[in-house]
Structures are given as C-alpha cells and as structure tokens.
C-alpha positions in Angstrom: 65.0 0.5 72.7 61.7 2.4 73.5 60.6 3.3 77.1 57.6 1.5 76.5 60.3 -1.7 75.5 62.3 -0.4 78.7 59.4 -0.6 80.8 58.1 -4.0 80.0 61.5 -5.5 80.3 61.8 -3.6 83.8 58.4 -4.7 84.9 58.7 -8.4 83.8 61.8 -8.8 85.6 59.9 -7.8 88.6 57.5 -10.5 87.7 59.5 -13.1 87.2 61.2 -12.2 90.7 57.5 -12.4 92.4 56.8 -15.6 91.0 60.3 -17.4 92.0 59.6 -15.9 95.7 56.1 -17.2 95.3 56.8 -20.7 94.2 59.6 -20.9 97.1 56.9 -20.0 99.5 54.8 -22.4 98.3 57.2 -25.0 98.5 57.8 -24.2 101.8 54.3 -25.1 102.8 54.0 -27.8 101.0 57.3 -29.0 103.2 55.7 -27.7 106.6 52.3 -29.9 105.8 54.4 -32.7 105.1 56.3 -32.6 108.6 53.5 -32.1 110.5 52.0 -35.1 109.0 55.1 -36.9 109.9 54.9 -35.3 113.3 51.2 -36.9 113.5 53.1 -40.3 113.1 56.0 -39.2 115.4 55.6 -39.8 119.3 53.6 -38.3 121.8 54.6 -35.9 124.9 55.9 -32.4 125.1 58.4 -32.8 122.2 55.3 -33.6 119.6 53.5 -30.8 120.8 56.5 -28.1 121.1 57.5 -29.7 117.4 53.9 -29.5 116.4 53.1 -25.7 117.6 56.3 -24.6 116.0 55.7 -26.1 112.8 51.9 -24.5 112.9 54.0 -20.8 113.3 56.2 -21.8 110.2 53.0 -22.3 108.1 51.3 -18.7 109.8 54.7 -17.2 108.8 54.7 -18.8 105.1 50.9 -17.8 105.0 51.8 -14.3 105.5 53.9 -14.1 103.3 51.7 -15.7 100.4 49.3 -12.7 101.0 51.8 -10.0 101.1 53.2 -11.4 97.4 49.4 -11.8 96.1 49.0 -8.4 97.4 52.3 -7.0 95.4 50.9 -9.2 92.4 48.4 -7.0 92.2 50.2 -4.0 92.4 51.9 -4.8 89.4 49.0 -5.8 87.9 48.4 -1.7 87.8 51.0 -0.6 86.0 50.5 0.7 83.1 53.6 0.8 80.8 51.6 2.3 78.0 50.2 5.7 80.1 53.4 8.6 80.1 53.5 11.1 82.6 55.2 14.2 83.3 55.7 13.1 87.3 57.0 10.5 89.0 54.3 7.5 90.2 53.7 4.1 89.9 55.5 2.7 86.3 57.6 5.6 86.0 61.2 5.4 84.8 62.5 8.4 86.1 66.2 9.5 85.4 68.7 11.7 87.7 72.0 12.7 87.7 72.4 10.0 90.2 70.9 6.9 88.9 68.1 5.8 87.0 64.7 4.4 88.8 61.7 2.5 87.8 59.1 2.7 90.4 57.6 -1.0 90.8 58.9 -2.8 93.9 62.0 -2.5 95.5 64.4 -5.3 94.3 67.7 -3.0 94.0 69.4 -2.8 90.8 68.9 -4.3 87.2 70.7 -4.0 84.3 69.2 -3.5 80.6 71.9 -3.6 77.6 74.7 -1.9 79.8 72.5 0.6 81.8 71.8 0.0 85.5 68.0 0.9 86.6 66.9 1.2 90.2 63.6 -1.2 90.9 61.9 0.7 93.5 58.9 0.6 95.6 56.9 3.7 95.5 56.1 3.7 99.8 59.8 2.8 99.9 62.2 5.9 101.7 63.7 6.9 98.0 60.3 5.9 96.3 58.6 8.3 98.3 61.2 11.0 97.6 61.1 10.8 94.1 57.0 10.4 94.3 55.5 13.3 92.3 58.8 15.0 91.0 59.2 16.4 87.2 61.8 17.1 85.3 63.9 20.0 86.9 62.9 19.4 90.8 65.2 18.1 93.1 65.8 16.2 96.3 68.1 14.8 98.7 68.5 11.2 99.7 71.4 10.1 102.1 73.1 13.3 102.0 73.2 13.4 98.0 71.3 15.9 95.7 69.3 14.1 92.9 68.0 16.2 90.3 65.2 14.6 88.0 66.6 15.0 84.4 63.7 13.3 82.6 59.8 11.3 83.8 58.9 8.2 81.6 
C-alpha cells in the first residue's frame, strides 16, 4: 500500500469517527427539544422550571459540542494527503522506534492490514512533541525515547 493509500485510509477513519460523534450529538438535541416540549405540556411550579433550566444547559452543552466537531471538521478538511514533507505537521505519518503516528486528531490507535497507527492531534502532549521532528531527531514522552525513523 502507498502512503498516500495509508493516509487516506488513516484520515477517513477519522472522518467517519467525526461524523458518528456528530450525528449522536445531533440526536441528542433533537431528544432535548423534544422533552422540553413535553416539559411545556408537563405541570407548573419549581419542578417545571428546575426540569426546564436543566434541560436548556443539556442543549448549551450539546451546542458546544456541535461547534467544537464543526471546528475539527475543518481541520481535516486541511489535510493534505497528497503534499510530503520531510517534518512532522499536520497529515504526517511519522514512524519511531516506538510506534507509528498520523497527526489528525487524537482518537488512540487504528489498525491498517496488521500495523497499529497512532491518530494524534497535533496541540495534543505527544502531537506537540513530535511537531516539527525529521528523520534522525529524538524525544522523550513518558519517560521513553522516541527516535523518528521516517516523515510521510
């Protein structure tokens, strides 16, 4: 397989993991309008309101959340799987002697054909270690040395 094959596989996983997260939120608000609709029909008092102002929170919270996986959407939406570098950035697969990482989002580990690659965020604690490196350099992440053996 190619990197550029690699790379598209890597990157539409972390697609396809945006959208389910995104459709989940959705349904989420579509379930919180729908109870406070009931809640409308529900008695009045304290216990409306208190059920009412908490449900209004839940859709602030599931709100939030929509904009911070539009705003990842587009960070996807930059990478380039085409464009090679020699250092480590956004749509890099970079490989070490301990583990293999493609700088997206951070979603842990996914495995292609047999080989186990790191989906990490570039502002991410690891992500921002590796930002930058080349083949040769090295680093140190939880008391382990990482040499970068290769930059895709």
């Amino acid at each position: 397989m190619t990197t550029r094959e690699l790379k598209a596989q890597l990157l539409q996983h972390c697609q396809n993991f945006l959208n389910n997260r995104f459709m989940k939120v959705k349904k989420s608000i579509a379930d919180i309008e729908e109870s406070l609709l009931e809640e409308d029909k529900s008695s009045a008092g304290d216990k409306h309101e208190t059920g009412r102002a908490m449900l209004q929170i839940d859709r602030e919270n599931a709100g939030k959340q929509l904009m911070e996986i539009e705003n990842v959407q587009q960070l996807l939406r930059k990478i380039d799987i085409t464009m090679t570098s020699d250092y480590a950035r956004l749509g890099s697969l970079i490989y070490t002697n301990q583990g293999n990482y493609f700088i997206s989002l951070s979603l842990g580990a996914v495995t292609i054909g047999k080989t186990p690659y790191f989906c990490i965020a570039l502002n991410s604690p690891i992500g921002t270690l590796i930002s930058g490196k080349r083949k040769g350099d090295e680093f140190s992440f939880n008391d382990r040395k990482f040499v970068v053996s290769g930059v895709k």
